[in-house]
Each structure stands twice: as structure tokens, then as C-alpha cells.
C-alpha positions in Angstrom: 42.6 3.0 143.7 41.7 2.1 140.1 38.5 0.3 141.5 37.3 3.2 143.7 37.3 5.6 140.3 35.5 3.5 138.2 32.5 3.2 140.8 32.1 6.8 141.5 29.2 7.6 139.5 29.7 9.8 136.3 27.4 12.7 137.4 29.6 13.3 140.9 32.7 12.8 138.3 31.9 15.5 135.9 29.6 18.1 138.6 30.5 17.6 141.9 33.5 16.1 143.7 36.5 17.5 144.8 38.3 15.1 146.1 39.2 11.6 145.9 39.5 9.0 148.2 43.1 7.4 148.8 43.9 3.5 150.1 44.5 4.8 153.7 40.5 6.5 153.6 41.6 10.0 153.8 40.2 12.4 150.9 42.7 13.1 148.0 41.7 16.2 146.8 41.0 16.4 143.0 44.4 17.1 140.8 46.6 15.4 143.0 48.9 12.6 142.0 48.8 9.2 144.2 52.2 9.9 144.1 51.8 13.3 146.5 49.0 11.5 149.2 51.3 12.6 152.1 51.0 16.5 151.0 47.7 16.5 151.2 47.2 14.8 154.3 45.5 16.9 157.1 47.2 16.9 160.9 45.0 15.3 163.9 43.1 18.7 164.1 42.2 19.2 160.5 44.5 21.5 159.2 46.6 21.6 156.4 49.9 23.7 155.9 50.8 25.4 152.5 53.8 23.5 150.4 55.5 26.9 150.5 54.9 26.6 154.3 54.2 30.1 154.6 50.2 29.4 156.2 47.8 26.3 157.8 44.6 26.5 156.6 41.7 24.3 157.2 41.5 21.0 154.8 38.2 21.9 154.0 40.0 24.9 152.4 41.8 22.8 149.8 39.8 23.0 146.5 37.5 25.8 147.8 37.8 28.1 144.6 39.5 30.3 146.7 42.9 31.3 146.5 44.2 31.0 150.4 48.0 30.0 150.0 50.4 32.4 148.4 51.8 29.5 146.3 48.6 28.2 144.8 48.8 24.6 146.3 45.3 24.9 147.9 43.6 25.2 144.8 45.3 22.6 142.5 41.8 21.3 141.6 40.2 24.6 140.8 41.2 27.5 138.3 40.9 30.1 141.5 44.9 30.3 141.7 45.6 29.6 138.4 50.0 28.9 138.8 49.6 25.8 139.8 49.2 22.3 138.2 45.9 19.8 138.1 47.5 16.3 137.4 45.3 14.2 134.8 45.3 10.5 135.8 44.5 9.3 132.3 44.2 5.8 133.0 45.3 4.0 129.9 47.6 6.5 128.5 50.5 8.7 130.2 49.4 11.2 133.0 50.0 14.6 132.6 50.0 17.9 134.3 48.4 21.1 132.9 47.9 24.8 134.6 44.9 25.3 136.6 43.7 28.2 134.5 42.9 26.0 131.9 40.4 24.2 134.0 36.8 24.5 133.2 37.7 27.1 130.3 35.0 25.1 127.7 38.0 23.5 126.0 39.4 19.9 126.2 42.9 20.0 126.9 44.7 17.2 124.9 47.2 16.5 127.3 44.0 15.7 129.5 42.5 12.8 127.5 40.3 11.6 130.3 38.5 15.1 129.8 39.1 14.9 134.2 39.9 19.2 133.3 36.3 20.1 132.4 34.5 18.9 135.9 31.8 21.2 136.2 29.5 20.2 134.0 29.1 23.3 131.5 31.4 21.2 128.7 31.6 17.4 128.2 35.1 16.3 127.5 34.7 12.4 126.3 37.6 9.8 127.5 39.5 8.9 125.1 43.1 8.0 127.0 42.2 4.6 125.6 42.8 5.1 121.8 45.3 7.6 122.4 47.4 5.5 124.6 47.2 2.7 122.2 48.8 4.9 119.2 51.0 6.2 121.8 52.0 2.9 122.8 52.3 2.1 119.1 54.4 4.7 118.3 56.6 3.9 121.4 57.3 0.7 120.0 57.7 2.3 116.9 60.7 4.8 118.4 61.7 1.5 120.2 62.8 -0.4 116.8 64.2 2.3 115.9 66.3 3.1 119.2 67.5 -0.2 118.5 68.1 0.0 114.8 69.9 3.1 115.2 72.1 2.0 118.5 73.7 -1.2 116.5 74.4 1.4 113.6 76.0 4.0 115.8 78.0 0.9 117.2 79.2 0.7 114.1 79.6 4.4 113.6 82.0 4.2 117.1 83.7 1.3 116.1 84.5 3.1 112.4 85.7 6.1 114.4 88.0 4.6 116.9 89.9 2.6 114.4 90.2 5.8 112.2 92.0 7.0 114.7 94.1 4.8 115.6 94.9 4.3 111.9 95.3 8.1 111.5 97.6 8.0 114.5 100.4 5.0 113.3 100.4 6.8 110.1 101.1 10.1 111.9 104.1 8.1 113.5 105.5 6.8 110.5 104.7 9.7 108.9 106.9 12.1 111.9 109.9 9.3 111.5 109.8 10.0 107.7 109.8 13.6 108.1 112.5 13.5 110.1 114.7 11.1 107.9 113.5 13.2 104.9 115.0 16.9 106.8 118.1 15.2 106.9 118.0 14.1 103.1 117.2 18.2 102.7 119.5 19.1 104.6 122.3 17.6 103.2 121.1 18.5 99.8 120.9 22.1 100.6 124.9 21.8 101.6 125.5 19.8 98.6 123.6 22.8 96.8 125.4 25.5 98.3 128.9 23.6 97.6 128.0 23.9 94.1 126.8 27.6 94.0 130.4 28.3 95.3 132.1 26.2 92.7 129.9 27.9 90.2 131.0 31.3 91.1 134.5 30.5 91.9 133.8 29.3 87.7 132.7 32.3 86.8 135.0 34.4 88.3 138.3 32.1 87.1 137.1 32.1 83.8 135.9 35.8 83.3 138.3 36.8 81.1 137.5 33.5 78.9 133.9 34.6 78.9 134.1 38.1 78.1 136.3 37.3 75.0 133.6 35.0 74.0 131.3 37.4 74.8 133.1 40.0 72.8 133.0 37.8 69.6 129.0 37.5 70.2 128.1 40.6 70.8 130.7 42.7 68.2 128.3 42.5 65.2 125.5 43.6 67.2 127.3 46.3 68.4 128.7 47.6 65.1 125.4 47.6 63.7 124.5 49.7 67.0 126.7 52.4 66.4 125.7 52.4 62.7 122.2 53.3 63.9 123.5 55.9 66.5 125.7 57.9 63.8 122.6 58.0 61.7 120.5 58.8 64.5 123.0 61.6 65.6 122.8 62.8 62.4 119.3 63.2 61.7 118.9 64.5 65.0 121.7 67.4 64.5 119.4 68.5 61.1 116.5 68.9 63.4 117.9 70.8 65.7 119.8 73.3 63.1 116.1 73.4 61.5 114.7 74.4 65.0 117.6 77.1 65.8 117.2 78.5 62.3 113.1 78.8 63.0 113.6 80.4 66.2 115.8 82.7 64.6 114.6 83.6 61.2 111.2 83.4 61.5 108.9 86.2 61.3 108.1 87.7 64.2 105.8 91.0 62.7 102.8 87.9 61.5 102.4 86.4 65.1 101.4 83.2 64.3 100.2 81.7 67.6 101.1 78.1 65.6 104.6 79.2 64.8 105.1 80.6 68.5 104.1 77.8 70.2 106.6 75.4 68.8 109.1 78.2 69.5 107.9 77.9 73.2 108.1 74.4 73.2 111.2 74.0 71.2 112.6 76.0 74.6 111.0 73.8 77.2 112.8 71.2 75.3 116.3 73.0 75.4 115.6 73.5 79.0 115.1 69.6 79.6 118.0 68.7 77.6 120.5 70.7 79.9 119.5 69.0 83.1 119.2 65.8 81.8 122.8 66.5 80.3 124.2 67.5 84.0 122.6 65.1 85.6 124.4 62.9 83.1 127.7 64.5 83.8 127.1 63.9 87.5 126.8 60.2 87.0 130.1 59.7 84.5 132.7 57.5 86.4 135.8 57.3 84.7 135.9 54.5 82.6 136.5 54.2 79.2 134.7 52.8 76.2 138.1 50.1 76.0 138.0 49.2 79.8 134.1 48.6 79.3 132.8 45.0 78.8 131.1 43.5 75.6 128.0 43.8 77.5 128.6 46.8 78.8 129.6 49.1 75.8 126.4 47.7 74.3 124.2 48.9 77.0 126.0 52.1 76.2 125.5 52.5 72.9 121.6 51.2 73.1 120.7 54.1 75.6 122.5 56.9 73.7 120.5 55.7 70.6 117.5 55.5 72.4 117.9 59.0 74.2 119.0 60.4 70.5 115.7 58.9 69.0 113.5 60.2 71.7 115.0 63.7 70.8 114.3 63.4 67.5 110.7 62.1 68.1 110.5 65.2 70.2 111.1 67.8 67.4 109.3 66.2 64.7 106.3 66.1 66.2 107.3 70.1 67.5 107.4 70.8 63.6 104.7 68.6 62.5 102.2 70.5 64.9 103.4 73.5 63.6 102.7 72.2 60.1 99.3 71.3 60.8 98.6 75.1 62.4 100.0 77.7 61.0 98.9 80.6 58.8 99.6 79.4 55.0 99.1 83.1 54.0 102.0 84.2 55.5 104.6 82.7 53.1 107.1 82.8 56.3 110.3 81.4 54.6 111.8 80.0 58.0 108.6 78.0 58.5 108.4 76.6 54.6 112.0 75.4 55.7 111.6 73.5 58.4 108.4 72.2 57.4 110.4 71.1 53.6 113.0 68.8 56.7 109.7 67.6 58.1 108.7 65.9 54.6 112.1 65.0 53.6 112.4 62.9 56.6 108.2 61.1 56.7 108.9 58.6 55.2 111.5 57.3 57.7 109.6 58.3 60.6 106.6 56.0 59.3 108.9 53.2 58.4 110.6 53.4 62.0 108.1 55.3 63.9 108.3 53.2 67.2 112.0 53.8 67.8 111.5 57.2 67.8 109.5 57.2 70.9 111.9 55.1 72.8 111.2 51.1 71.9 114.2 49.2 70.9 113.5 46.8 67.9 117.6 44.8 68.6 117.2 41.8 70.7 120.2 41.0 72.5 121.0 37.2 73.1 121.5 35.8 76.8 125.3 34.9 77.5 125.5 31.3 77.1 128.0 29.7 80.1 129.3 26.7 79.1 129.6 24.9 83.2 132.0 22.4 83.4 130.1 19.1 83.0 129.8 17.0 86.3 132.8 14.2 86.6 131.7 10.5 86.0 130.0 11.9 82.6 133.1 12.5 79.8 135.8 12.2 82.5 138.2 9.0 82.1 139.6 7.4 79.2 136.5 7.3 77.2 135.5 11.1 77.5 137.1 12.9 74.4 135.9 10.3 72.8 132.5 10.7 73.9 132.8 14.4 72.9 134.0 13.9 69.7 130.8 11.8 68.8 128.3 14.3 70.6 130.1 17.1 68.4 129.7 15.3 65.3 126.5 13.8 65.9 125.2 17.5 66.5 126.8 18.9 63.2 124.7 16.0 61.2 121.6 17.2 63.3 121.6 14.3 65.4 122.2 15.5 69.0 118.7 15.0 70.2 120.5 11.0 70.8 122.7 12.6 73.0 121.6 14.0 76.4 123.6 17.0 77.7 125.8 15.9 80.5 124.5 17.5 83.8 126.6 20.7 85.7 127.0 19.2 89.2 125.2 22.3 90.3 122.4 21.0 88.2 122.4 17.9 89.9 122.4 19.6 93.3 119.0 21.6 92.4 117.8 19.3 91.1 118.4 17.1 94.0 117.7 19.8 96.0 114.7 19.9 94.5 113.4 16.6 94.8 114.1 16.7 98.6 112.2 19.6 99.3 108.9 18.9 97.1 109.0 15.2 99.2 109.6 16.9 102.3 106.9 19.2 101.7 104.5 16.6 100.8 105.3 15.0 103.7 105.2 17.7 105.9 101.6 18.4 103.8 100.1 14.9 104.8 101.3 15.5 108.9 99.3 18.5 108.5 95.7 17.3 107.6 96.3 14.2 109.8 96.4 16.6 112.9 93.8 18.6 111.6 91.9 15.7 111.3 93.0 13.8 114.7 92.3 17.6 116.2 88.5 17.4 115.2 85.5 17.1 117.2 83.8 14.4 115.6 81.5 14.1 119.1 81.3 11.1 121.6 83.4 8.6 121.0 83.8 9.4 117.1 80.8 8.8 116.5 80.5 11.4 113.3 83.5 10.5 111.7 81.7 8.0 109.8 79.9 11.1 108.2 82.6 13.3 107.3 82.1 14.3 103.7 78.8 13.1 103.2 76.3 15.2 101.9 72.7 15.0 102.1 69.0 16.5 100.7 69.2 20.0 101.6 72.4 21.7 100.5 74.8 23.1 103.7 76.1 26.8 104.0 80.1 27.6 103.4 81.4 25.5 106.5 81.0 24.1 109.6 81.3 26.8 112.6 80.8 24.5 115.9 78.8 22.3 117.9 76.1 23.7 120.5 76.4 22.5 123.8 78.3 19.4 125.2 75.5 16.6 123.8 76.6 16.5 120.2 73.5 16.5 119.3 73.3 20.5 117.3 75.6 21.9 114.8 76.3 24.9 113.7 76.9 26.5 109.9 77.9 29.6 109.0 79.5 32.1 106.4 77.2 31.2 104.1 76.6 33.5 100.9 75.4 37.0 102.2 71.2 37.4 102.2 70.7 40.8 99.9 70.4 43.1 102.7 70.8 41.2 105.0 72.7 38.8 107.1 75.3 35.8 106.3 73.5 32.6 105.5 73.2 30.2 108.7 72.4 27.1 109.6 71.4 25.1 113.1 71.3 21.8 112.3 69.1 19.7 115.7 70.0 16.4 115.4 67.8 13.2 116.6 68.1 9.2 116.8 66.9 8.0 113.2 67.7 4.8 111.4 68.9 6.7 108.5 70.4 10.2 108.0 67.7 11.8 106.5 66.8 15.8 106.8 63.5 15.6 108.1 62.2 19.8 107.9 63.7 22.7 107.5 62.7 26.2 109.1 63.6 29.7 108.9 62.7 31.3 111.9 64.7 34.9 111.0 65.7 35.8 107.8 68.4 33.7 106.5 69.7 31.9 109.6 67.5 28.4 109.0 67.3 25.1 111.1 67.2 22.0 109.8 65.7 18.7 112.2 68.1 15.7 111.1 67.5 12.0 111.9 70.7 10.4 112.5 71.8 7.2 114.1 75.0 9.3 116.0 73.0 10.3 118.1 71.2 7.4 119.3 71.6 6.4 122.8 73.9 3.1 122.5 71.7 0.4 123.7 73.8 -2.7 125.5 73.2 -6.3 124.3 72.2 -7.3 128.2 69.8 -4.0 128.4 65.9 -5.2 128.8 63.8 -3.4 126.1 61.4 -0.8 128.2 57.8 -2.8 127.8 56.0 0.1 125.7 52.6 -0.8 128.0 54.2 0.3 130.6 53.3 3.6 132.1 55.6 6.0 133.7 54.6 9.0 136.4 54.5 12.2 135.1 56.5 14.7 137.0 55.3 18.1 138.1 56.8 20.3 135.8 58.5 24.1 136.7 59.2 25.6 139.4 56.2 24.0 141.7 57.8 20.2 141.4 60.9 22.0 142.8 59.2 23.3 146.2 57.6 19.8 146.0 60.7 17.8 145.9 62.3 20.0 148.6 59.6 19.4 151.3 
């Protein structure tokens, strides 16, 4: 066949055949692959069917420049149909099929190096499948190395991966038998825990009466010196309101001061308040004494009722001192002068102390200190008093820091406690993140696991989303920072055999959702050590490409 073309003469190449002859002496029609001889093979009576078999033309027909068959196929040499395919031969590089309507359009189709797609003459098209083919066949060999480079990577990529997991799964099991172990440990401490909780609280409540008289002695000062302040409180706040009643009663009522009147008004509101917070009081009384109260207890007490006195008198000063700064100076009102002569007398205190007049409490009261009995094994046996009696003297000569505290057992049970559950969580913490890890798709035989972690040139959005597809070969990123106006940053990541990871371009075909082409050895096609390397000179058939090859296979 190769012989036949390269006698024809150029001139019937380029202006004037349409058909070729074949090894059997029948005309191939121009555009057909030797491949396809017997579908363009006319019967005994010169007739030809169409590949859709839907007419039978005459051969003579085929290549016409007129569109007989509905499918095209009798013009796959001319641009009369137009959806069908001319195959270049291309002798010296790869064959190739392009659309009919390019044919004899004044332009020479690269995939068409041979220029066989500009026949009639009009437009030259020189042959160049020579030089193309040999950088195609360069850069085959090229891809070839690096096939082959990137397969005994990616073998070591698998191997990496496989024994990850199989390392992360014997740790898992270790890690499961630990766990389990370690619940018991918990478990155990949690009863030993709640053992000493109830021995704490049976302490307590045996030794109440103990405590409170220790408590009494602690608290008795603080709440002598309580009282002291709510006698003096009571008192100043009993001349304030004797001051107010007076005012309300005396004062002149002919010189309508609206200054004078308005602490009137609010000197009621106050009155008002003061009786229903009084009931409600009442309501809550229970009947216990001051004597039946506890230490504790009877200094709460006294702390509120000096702290609701204050307030009160915080209340009417400020009624007064309003007053003082409003009202009419001409008027000479002896009721006001009065109260306004308290207001003075008592400044000075209210600046001193003004914060405890609106309800802050400046008397810190000290956390009962419960004295647990100390756990046996410390100070019990022979030696223990004596233990004590150096721990109390060492501490009166400021020495104690030599001597730890002996433990509570319930402070040995937290803390054991303690100590179990932190390792059982940790535990618990590492079984987690192995199973998330043994749970992820790090694609064909763990082939990406060798990458986890890595980074590369172009920096990645928030987090991996998912894979695309079954090949492993196209990621996806997203919930990536939020484009002004826009969407959340993306990325597709299309990845490709490379001897190297290497981000190779990067696109952004709609606004902020990007894709990224990434050479990678994962991806490589794992090349056996008995596999014959593909000779790069040789050349394979092209195929005929949409739907037409499928109507071509089928018949």
C-alpha cells in the first residue's frame, strides 16, 4: 500500500483523485482507513449500501460531492455531508481523523500533517508528518522515561501505604486491648472515688457539731464587728428618715418648689417600695432564731440587713442631695435648710464609704477550713504522733515547707481518679485518629498516603472535600475563604503521571473556584518488571472518534 502512494503522481494527489486503490485492486475511496476496505467494497453489481443501512447507492456515488446517505458515509472524502470523518494517513506520524467540513476550507489542519485535507488544489498544505512524528516520537520516549520513573516511585508510594496500614492497624489492636484494660483501671477508680465521697460526707456530717464550734470561734469577731456596722448603719439611717418625715411635713407648701416637691414625691415612691419589700420579707421568715442559726448563717444575716440598711440610706441621701442642688435659695424654707444641714453633717462619711452605700460589701469572709482525716499508712502506727509533733513544731519555726501534707484518702481517690481518666482519654484520643485515618481514602492501593501532609507551590483552600470519580486521579477542595461577593474559594485539583509532584498551571475558569494540573507519580500506571516498553516508533491506528465509529463497529 505504502508503495502504490508514493507513485501516484503529486498533481492527481492534490487535484484529482478520489479514491485509492487497495491490495485486493478495488478502489478505496479517499478518507478511508485500510483498516475499513470491507465498508467500502462494492457488491457484484456495483452498488454500495449506506453504514446506517438505510439506502444502496451506486459506488460511483461515494465521494461525488453530494450528500446521498442520511449518515454522511458516502461523502467521507468530500465536505458535501460535513458529520462525518476524512482519516489522514500521515505516513510517518500518527493517523488521525478530522470532520469533513474542514476539508478544502484554505486551512491546514494540524492534525492532518500530510496536508491529504486540502486536495483540490486552491491551497497547498506541505507534508510535514516527518518532523512532526519525530518530536512526537521524541516526546513519547520522553513520557516513556517518565512512565517508568514515576511507576518504580509509585511502587514505592504502595508499598509505603500498605505497611502504614498495617502498622496503623496492630497499633489499633494494642491500642483497643489497652483501652479496655485502662476502663477497668477507671472503673475501679471511680468506685474507689465514690467510697471516699461517702466517707467524706458521713465526716462531715459526724463531726458537724465539731465544725460549727470551730466555725463559731472564726467567724465571732467578724460578726461582732458586723453588728457594730449595722447599729451604726441603723442609726444613721433612722436620722434620714426623721429628716425626710419632718420635710414632708414642715415644709412649705405656699412657695411650690418643683425641687422640694419632687424629693417629696420620691421620698413616697420610696415608702411604697419599702412596704412590699418588708412583706415580702415577712412572708419568707421561718421560725428560727438568731441562737438556733449557725456561725455562717447569723453572718449572712447580719451582712444582708447591713447591706439593705446602707442601700436605704444611699437612697435618701442622694433624695436630699438632689434637692440641695435644685431648690429655690430665696425661699429660706426652714424644713429644707434642715435637712439639707443632716445632708452636710453626714458628707464626709458618705465620701469616705460611699460604695457601701450603694450595696458593695468591703468584709471578706474566709472559706471554712475542714481539716479531713489524713489517709491511714501516713501518721497511723507507732510513729504517728510523733510525726505530728515534729510537723507542728517544724511549722511554728516556719519550716513546714519540709513537710508534705499527708493526703485525705479522698484526695488520693481524685487524684487517682484523675489519672485514670486523662490516660483513658488519651487513649481513647489516639483510637480515634487511627480510625479516622485507617477510614481514609488515600486511592488505589494507598497510593496517596505517602503524601499526606505535604504541601506544595500553590497554597490549598480550607480542606479537602472529595475525590471525583472512581480513577483517583481529581480532587476536590472546598470551604475556602469566601470571594467578596461571591462564592467560597474552590479548588479541582487534575492529577497526572509526573516524576515529581510538582503543580504544573493553575486556572480559574469561574470566579474563585480554580483548577490546578498536578504532576504526580500516584497516579502513574504501575509498570511490571516483565512488561516490554511500547517501541515509541511504533505507530498505532487511530480510531474513528464519536458517534460514527460506533455505527462502524456495530456493522
Amino acid at each position: 500500500m505504502k508503495a502504490n502512494v508514493l507513485c501516484i503522481p503529486l498533481l492527481v494527489t492534490i487535484a484529482l483523485s478520489l479514491t485509492l486503490a487497495d491490495t485486493s485492486g478495488n478502489k478505496r475511496p479517499r478518507g478511508v482507513a485500510s483498516s475499513r476496505d470491507k465498508l467500502y467494497t462494492p457488491d457484484s453489481a456495483g452498488n454500495w449500501s449506506c453504514l446506517d443501512g438505510s439506502k444502496t447507492i451506486s459506488f460511483k456515488a461515494v465521494n461525488d460531492d453530494y450528500c446521498d446517505c442520511p449518515d454522511g458515509s458516502d461523502e467521507i472524502g468530500t465536505s458535501a455531508c460535513g458529520n462525518t470523518y476524512f482519516y489522514c494517513e500521515n505516513h510517518g506520524h500518527l493517523p488521525a481523523y478530522i470532520r469533513t467540513s474542514r476539508l478544502n476550507d484554505g486551512v491546514c489542519d494540524p492534525e492532518c500533517c500530510d496536508g491529504t485535507d486540502e486536495f483540490d488544489g486552491n491551497f497547498h498544505c506541505p507534508n510535514i508528518c516527518q518532523e512532526v512524528g519525530k518530536e512526537a516520537r521524541r516526546e513519547r520516549e520522553r513520557m516513556r522515561k517518565i512512565e517508568k520513573e514515576g511507576s518504580n516511585i509509585k511502587k514505592k508510594y504502595i508499598a509505603f501505604g500498605k505497611d502504614a496500614k498495617l502498622r496503623l492497624q496492630e497499633q489499633l489492636e494494642k491500642l483497643q486491648s489497652k483501652a479496655s484494660l485502662i476502663g477497668e483501671k477507671t472503673a475501679e477508680a471511680q468506685a474507689a472515688l465514690d467510697e471516699a465521697n461517702a466517707k467524706q460526707q458521713e465526716y462531715l456530717e459526724s463531726s458537724k457539731a465539731e465544725r460549727e464550734a470551730a466555725r463559731e470561734i472564726q467567724l465571732k469577731p467578724l460578726i461582732q464587728q458586723q453588728i457594730e456596722r449595722l447599729a451604726k448603719a441603723t442609726e444613721i439611717k433612722s436620722r434620714f428618715r426623721s429628716t425626710l418625715d419632718d420635710l414632708k411635713e414642715n415644709y412649705n407648701k405656699n412657695y411650690h418648689d418643683l425641687a422640694v416637691k419632687a424629693t417629696i414625691t420620691g421620698f413616697d415612691e420610696y415608702l411604697e417600695e419599702l412596704k412590699q419589700e418588708t412583706t415580702e420579707a415577712a412572708t419568707q421568715e421561718n421560725n428560727e432564731t438568731d441562737k438556733d442559726l449557725s456561725a455562717a448563717k447569723r453572718m449572712d444575716l447580719v451582712r444582708i440587713q447591713t447591706y439593705d440598711v446602707r442601700k436605704e440610706i444611699g437612697r435618701m441621701f442622694q433624695l436630699i442631695k438632689t434637692m440641695k442642688e435644685g431648690y429655690n435659695t430665696e425661699y429660706n424654707d426652714e424644713a429644707v435648710l434642715k435637712a439639707i444641714k443632716v445632708l452636710d453633717d453626714f458628707a464626709p462619711s458618705w465620701k469616705d464609704n460611699q460604695n457601701e452605700f450603694v450595696g458593695e460589701d468591703t468584709i471578706v469572709i474566709p472559706e471554712e477550713v475542714v481539716e479531713f482525716p489524713r489517709s491511714t499508712g501516713t501518721s497511723a502506727g507507732p510513729f504517728g504522733a510523733i510525726y505530728d509533733r515534729i510537723q507542728g513544731t517544724a511549722k511554728s519555726l516556719g519550716f513546714g515547707y519540709l513537710f508534705q501534707e499527708p493526703k485525705s484518702e479522698l484526695e488520693r481517690a481524685q487524684e487517682l481518679y484523675r489519672k485514670a481518666s486523662e490516660e483513658e482519654k488519651k487513649v481513647k484520643d489516639e483510637i480515634s485518629d487511627i480510625e479516622r485515618k485507617l477510614g481514609t481514602d488515600y486511592g488505589k492501593d494507598e497510593a496517596f498516603a505517602q503524601l499526606v501532609d505535604q504541601c506544595f507551590e500553590y497554597k490549598e483552600p480550607d480542606k479537602f472535600s472529595s475525590w471525583v470519580g472512581d480513577n483517583h486521579d481529581t480532587q476536590m477542595y472546598t470551604g475556602g475563604a469566601r470571594c467578596w461577593n461571591g462564592p467560597e474559594r474552590s479548588v479541582k485539583v487534575m492529577m497526572s503521571c509526573g516524576a515529581t509532584n510538582e503543580i504544573v498551571a493553575v486556572t480559574e475558569p469561574a470566579k474563585c473556584e480554580y483548577q490546578f494540573k498536578f504532576h504526580t507519580p500516584a497516579v502513574c500506571r504501575v509498570i511490571s518488571d516483565s512488561e516490554v516498553p511500547e517501541d515509541p516508533n511504533v505507530i498505532p491506528e487511530a480510531s474513528m472518534p464519536g458517534s460514527v465509529e460506533k455505527k462502524h463497529d456495530e456493522l
